[in-house]
C-alpha positions as a Markdown table, in Angstrom:
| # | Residue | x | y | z |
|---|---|---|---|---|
| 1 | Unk | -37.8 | -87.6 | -32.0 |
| 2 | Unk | -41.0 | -87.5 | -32.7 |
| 3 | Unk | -42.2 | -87.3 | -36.9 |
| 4 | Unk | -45.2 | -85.2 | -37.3 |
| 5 | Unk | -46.0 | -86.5 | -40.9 |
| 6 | Unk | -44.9 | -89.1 | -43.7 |
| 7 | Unk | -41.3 | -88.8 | -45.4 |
| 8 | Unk | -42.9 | -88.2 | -48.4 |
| 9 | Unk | -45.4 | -85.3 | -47.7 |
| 10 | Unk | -44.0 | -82.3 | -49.1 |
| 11 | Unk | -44.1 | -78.5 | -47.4 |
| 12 | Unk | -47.1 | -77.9 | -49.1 |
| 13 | Unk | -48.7 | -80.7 | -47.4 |
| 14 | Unk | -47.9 | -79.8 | -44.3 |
| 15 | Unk | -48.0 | -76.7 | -44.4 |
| 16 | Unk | -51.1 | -75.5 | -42.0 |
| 17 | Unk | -50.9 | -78.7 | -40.4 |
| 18 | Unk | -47.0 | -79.0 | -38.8 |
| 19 | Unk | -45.8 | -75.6 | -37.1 |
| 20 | Unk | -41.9 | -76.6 | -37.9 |
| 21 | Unk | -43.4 | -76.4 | -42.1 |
| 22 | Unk | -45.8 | -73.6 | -41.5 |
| 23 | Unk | -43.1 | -70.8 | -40.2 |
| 24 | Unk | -40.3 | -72.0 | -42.7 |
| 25 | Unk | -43.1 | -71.0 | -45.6 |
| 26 | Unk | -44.1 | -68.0 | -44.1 |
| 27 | Unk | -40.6 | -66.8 | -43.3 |
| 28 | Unk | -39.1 | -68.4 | -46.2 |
| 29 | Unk | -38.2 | -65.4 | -48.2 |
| 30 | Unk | -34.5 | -64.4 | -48.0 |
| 31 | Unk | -35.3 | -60.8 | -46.6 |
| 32 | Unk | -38.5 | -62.1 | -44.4 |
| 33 | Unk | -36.6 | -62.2 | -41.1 |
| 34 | Unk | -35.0 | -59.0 | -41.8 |
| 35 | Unk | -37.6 | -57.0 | -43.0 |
| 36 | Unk | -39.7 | -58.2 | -39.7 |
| 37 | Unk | -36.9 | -57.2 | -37.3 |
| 38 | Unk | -36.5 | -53.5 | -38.8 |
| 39 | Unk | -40.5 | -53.5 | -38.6 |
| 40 | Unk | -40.7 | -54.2 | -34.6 |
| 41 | Unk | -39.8 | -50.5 | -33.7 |
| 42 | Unk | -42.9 | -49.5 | -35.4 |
| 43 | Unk | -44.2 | -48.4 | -38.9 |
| 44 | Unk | -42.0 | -47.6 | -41.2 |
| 45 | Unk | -42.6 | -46.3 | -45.1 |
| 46 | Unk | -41.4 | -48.3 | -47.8 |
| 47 | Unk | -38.2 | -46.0 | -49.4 |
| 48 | Unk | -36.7 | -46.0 | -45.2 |
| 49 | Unk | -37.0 | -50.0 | -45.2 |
| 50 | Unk | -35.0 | -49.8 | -48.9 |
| 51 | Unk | -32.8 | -47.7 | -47.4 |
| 52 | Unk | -31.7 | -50.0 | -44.4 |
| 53 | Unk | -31.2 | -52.8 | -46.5 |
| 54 | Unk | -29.2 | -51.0 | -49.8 |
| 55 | Unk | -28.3 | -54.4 | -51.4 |
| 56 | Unk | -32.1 | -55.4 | -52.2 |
| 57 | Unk | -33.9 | -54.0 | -55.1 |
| 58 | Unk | -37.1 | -51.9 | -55.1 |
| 59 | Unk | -38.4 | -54.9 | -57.0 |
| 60 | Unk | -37.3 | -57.3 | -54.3 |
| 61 | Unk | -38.6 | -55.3 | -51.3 |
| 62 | Unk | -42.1 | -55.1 | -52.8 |
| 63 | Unk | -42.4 | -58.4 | -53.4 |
| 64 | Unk | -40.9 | -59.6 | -50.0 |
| 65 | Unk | -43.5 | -56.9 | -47.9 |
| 66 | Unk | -46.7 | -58.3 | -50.9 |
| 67 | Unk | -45.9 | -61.9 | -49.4 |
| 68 | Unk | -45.4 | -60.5 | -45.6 |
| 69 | Unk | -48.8 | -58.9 | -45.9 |
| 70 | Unk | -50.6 | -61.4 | -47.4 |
| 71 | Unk | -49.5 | -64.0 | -44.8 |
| 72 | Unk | -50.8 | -62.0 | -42.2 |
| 73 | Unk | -47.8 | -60.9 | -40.8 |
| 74 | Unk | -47.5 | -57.2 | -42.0 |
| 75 | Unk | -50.1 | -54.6 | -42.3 |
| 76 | Unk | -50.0 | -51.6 | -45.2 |
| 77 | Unk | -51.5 | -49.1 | -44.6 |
| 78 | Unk | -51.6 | -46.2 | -46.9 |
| 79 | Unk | -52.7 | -42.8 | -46.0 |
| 80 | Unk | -54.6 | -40.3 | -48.4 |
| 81 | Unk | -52.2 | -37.6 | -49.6 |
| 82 | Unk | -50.2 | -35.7 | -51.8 |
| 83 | Unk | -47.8 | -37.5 | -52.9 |
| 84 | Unk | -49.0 | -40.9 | -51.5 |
| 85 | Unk | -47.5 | -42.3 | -48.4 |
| 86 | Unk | -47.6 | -45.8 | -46.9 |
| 87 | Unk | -46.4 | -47.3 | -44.2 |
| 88 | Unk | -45.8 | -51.1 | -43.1 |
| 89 | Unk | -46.3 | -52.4 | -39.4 |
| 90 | Unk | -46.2 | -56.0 | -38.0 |
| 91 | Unk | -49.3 | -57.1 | -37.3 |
| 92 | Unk | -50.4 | -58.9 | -33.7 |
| 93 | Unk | -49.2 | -62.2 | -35.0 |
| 94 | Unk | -46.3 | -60.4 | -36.7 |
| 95 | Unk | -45.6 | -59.2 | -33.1 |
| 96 | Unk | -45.9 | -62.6 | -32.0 |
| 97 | Unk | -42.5 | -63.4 | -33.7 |
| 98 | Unk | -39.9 | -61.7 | -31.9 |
| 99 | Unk | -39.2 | -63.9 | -29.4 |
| 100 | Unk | -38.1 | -66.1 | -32.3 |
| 101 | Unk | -36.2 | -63.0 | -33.8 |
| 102 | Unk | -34.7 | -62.9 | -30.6 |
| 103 | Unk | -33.7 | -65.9 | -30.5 |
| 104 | Unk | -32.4 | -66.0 | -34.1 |
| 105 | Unk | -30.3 | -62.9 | -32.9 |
| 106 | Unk | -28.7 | -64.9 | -30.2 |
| 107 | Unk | -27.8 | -68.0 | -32.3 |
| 108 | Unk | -26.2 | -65.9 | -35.1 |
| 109 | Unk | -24.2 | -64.2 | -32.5 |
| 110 | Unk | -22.8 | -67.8 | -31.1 |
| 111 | Unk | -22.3 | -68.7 | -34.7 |
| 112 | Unk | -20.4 | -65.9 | -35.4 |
| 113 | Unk | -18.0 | -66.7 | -32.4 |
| 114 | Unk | -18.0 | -70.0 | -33.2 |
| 115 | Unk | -16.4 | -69.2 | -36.9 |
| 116 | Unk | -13.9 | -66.7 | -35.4 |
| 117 | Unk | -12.9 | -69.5 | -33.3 |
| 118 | Unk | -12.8 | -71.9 | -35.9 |
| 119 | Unk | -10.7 | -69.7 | -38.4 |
| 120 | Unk | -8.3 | -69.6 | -35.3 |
């Protein structure tokens, strides 16, 4: 196998530089993957994203979707009117990801057998 960098560099270093370190820190947060699948069907306002995941907090979801926008993979856009609305979208290089989502989907699902199996 191939190493991209030094032992010692740390994910800051690399990140930018190695594409294995640059998609760990921009999917890094616990909800990240989540919040990015339930935003491929299209926009959706903040409260309906809350409301798919009950567990997280409002606290939480905000900061996840602040750090999803400012990476560049989510868009918010917020519309002028009473009472305010906004809405969060993937953007084209949010897009970009499903094929890893999909493949993330497929794993879990083999791991999932795999435990069955295991508790067996």
């Amino acid at each position: 196998m191939k190493r991209l960098f030094e032992t010692d560099s740390t994910m800051e270093d690399r990140f930018g530089k190695c594409p294995y370190a640059t998609a760990q820190s921009l999917i890094s947060g616990k909800w990240a993957v989540l919040i990015m699948h339930y935003l491929e069907d299209g926009p959706i306002r903040f409260n309906n994203l809350l409301r798919l995941m009950p567990k997280m907090t409002h606290a939480t979801l905000s900061v996840q979707l602040k750090t999803l926008v400012e990476n560049g993979l989510v868009e918010r856009k917020q519309y002028e009117s009473i009472p305010p609305k906004v809405e969060y979208s993937l953007t084209e290089i949010g897009k970009k990801f499903h094929p890893v989502i999909e493949a993330m989907h497929n794993w879990g699902q083999e791991y999932i057998e795999f435990m069955k199996k295991d508790k067996e």
